[in-house]
C-alpha positions as MATLAB code, in Angstrom:
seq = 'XXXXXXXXXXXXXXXXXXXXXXXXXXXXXXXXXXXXXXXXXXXXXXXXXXXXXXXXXXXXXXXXXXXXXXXXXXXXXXXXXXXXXXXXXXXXXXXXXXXXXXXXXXXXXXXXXXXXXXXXXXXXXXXXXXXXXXXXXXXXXXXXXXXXXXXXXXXXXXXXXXXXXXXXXXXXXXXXXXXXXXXXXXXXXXXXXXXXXXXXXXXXXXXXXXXXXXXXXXXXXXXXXXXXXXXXXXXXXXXXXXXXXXXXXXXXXXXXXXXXXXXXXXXXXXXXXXXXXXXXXXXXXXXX';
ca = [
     -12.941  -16.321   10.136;
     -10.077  -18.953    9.800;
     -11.875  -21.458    8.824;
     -13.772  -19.681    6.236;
     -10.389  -18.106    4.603;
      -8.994  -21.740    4.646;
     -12.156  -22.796    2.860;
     -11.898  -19.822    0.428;
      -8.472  -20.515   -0.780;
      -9.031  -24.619   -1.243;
     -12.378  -22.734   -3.421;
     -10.275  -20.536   -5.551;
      -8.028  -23.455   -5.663;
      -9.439  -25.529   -8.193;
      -9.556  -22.917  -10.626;
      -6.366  -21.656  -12.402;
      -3.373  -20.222  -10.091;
      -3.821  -16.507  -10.103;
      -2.172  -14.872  -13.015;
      -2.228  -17.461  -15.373;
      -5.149  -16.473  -17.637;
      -4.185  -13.359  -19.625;
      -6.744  -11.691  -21.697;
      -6.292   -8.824  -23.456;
      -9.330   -6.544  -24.899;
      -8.847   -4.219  -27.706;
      -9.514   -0.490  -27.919;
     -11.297    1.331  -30.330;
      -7.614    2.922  -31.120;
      -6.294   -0.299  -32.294;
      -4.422   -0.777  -29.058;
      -4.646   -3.970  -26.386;
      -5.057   -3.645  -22.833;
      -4.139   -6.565  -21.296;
      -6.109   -8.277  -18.246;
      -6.225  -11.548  -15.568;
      -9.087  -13.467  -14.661;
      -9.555  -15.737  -11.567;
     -12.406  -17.786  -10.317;
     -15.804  -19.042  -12.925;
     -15.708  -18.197  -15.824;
     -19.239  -17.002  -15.636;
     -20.167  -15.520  -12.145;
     -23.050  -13.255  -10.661;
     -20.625  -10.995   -9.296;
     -17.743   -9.443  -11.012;
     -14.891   -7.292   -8.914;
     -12.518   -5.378  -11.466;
      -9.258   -4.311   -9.677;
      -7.591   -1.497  -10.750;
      -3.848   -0.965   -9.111;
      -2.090    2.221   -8.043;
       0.857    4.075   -9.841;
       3.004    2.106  -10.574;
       1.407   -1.585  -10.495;
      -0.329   -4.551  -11.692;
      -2.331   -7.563  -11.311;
       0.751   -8.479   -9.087;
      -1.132   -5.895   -6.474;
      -3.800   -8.012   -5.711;
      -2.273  -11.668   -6.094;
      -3.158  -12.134   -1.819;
      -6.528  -10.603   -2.415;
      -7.928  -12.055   -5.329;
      -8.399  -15.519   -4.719;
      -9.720  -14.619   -1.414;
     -12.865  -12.879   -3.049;
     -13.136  -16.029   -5.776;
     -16.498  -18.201   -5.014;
     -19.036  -20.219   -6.735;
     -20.721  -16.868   -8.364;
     -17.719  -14.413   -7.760;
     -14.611  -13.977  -10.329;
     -11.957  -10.734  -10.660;
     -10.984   -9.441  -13.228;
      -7.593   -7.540  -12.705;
      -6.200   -5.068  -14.957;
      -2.366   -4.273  -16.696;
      -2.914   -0.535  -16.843;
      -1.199    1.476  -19.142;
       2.621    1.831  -18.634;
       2.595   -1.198  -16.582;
       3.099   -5.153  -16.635;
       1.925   -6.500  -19.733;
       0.640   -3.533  -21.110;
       2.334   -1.025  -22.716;
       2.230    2.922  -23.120;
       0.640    2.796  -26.341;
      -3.278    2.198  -25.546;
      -3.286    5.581  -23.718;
      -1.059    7.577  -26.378;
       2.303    6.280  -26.248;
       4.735    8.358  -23.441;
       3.694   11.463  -24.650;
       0.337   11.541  -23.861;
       0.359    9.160  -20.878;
      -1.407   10.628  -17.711;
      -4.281    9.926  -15.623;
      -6.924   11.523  -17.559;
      -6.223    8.860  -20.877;
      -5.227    5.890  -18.402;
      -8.933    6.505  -16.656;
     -10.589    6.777  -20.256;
      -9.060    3.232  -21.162;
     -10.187    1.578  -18.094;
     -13.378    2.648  -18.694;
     -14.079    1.606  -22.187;
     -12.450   -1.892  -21.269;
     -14.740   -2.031  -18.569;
     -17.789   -0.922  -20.181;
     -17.363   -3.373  -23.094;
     -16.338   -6.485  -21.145;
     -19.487   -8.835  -19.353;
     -20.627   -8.426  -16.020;
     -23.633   -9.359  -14.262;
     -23.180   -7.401  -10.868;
     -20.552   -4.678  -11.143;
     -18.735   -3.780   -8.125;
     -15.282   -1.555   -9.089;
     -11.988   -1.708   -6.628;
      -9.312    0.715   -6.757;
      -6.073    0.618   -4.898;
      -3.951    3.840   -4.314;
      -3.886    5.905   -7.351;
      -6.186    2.793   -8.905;
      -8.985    4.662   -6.267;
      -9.101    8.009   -8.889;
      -9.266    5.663  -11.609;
     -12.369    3.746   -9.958;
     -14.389    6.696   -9.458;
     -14.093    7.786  -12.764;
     -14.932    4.016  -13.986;
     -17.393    3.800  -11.662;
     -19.452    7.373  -12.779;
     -18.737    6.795  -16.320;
     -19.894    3.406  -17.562;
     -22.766    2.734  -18.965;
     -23.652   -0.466  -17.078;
     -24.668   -0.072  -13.751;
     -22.439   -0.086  -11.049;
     -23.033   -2.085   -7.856;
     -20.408   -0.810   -6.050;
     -16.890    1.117   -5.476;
     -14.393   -0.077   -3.070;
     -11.380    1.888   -2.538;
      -8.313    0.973   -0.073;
      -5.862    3.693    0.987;
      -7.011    5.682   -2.142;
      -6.069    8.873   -3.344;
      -8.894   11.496   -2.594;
      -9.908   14.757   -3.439;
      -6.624   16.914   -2.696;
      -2.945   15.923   -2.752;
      -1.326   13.239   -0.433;
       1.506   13.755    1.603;
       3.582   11.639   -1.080;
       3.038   13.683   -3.641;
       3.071   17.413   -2.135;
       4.324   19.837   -3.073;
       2.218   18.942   -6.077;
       2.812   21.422   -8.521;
       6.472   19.990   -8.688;
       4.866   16.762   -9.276;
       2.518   17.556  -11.814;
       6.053   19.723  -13.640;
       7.816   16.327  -13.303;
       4.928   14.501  -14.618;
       4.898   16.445  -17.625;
       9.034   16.962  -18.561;
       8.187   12.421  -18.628;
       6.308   13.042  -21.591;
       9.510   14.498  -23.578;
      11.422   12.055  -24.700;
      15.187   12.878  -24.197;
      18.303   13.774  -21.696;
      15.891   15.982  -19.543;
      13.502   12.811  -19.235;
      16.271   10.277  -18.219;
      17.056   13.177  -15.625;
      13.989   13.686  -13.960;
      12.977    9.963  -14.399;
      16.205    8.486  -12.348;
      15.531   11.153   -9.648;
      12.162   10.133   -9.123;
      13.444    6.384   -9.104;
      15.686    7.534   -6.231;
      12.888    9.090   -4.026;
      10.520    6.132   -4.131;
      13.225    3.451   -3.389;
      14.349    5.591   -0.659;
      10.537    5.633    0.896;
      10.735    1.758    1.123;
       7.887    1.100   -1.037;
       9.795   -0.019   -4.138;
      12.978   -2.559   -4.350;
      16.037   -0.773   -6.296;
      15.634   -3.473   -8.648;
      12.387   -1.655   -9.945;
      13.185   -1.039  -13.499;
      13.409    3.210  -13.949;
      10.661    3.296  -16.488;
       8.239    1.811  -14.506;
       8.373    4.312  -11.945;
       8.485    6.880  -14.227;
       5.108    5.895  -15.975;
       3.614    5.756  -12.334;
       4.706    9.457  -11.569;
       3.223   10.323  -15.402;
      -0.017    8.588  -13.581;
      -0.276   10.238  -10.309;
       1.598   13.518  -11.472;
      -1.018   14.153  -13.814;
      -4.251   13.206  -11.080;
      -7.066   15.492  -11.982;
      -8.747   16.438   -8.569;
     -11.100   18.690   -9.752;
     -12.362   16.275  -12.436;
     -12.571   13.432   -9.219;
     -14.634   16.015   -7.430;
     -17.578   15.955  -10.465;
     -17.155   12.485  -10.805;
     -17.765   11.938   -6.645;
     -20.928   14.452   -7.200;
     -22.438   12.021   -9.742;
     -21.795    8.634   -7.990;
     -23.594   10.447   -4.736;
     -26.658   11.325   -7.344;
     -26.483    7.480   -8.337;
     -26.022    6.662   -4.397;
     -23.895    3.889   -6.037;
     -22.813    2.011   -2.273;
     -19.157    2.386   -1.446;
     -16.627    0.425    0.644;
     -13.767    2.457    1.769;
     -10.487    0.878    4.090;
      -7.102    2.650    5.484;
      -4.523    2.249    7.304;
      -3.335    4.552    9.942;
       0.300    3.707    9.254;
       0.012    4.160    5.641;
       3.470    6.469    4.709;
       1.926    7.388    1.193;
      -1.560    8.093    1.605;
      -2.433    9.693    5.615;
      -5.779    8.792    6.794;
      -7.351   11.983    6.598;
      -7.726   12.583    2.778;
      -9.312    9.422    2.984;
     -11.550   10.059    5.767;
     -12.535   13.875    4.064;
     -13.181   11.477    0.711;
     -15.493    9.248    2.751;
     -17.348   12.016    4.258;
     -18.407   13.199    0.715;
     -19.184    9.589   -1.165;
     -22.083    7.785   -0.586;
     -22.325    6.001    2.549;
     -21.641    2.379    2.879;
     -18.665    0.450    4.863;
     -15.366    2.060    6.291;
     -12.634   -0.170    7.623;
      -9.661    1.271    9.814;
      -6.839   -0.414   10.278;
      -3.894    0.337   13.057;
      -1.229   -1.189   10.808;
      -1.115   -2.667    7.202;
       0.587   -0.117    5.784;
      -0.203    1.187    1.883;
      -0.697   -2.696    0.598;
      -3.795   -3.282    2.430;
      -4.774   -5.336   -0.235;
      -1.855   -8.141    0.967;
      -1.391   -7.216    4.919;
      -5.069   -7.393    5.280;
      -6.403   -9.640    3.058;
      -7.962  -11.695    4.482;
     -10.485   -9.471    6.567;
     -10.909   -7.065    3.852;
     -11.800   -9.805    1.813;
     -14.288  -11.064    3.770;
     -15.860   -7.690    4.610;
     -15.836   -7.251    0.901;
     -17.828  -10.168    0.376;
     -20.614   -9.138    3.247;
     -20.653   -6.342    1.163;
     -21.248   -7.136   -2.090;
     -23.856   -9.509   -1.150;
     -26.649   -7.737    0.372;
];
């Protein structure tokens, strides 16, 4: 396994660093999403990375060059509300949730070329794959979710209906925003997942994000990927503090089968404490 990762990383090497090639596509509203490539330009296989609320590329700069070969490239995505992209392709603040952030991701996705599809949501990014992954038109070779969101509300985020109020004064611009918005700032710094140096906004656009998840939309969209039997690749971590392992595991129970990874430690950023395994069961994967 060592030697393989060192291989991998002298491979991804002699392409651009990760992070340096912004793209941006534009939607049918006039408004640019802004993306990252890594690896070939043209590949076989294509992994689109879609990061949690809040987030960015940033999220998977330990994983993606890992998964970079000969015939494999990522494509990793500036959301809505975050890094280079602004509010504005999903409806500006007041009409920034989950439901319009998914709906961008998926046009984007749809309209940009892929030979082998395989869709990878972290977090919050997990909701947004599913949807992705049962809405596009092209066909989808496979989902991969690490310590996702599932089909009811983490511990994070309970109670939710105060979340989903909170999500929803965000989208008022004014004093009662800049309230609600420096309290929420407050409770994620204090969980340790977020430096104080996070600017407020940025949290705030991620609790607009996962304030607003749709569950009961997730649920259709779960029904139709298991009519598609599109294969899935699912990992946790018991010591995830956001996310517990058992709205993962009931998630995994009722997508198609496929590969489940459990980790005793790695915390929510399995995508950077267990890179290197993940990416290498994600390449097993992807290739049969």
């Amino acid at each position: 396994m060592r030697s393989a990762s060192i291989f991998h990383r002298f491979s991804s090497a002699s392409y651009a660093p990760y992070g340096s090639i912004q793209s941006s596509y534009t939607l049918s509203n006039g408004h640019p999403v802004y993306f990252y490539t890594h690896g070939p330009e043209k590949a076989d296989t294509t992994f689109f990375l879609l990061h949690g609320a809040p987030g960015s590329h940033k999220d998977f700069k330990y994983l993606a060059p890992l998964l970079v070969r000969e015939n494999v490239n990522v494509v990793a995505f500036d959301l809505p509300g975050n890094g280079a992209t602004g509010p504005y392709p999903a409806g500006g603040i007041e009409n920034l949730n989950a439901d319009n952030i998914n709906r961008v991701a998926t046009e984007v996705i749809d309209n940009l070329e892929s030979k082998r599809t395989f869709i990878l949501g972290h977090s919050c990014g997990g909701h947004t794959a599913i949807e992705v992954a049962s809405k596009i038109k092209k066909r989808v070779d496979g989902l991969a979710l690490l310590n996702t969101m599932g089909l009811r509300p983490h511990q994070a985020i309970r109670p939710f209906p105060m979340m989903n109020f909170s999500a929803r004064q965000l989208q008022k611009p004014g004093p009662i925003r800049e309230l609600v918005a420096k309290a929420n700032h407050y409770y994620f710094v204090s969980l340790g997942q977020f430096p104080r140096r996070t600017p407020v906004d940025v949290l705030a656009f991620g609790l607009q994000r996962f304030g607003s998840a749709n569950f009961v939309n997730t649920k259709s969209f779960v029904q139709d990927l298991n009519e598609r039997k599109v294969p899935t690749f699912i990992a946790l971590a018991h010591d995830d503090v956001i996310v517990e392992k058992e709205v993962i595991l009931e998630l995994g129970q009722v997508l198609p089968p496929g590969i489940r990874k459990e980790y005793e430690i790695g915390g929510h950023n399995l995508q950077k404490t267990q890179a290197e395994d993940i990416a290498e069961n994600l390449i097993k994967w992807s290739s049969v």
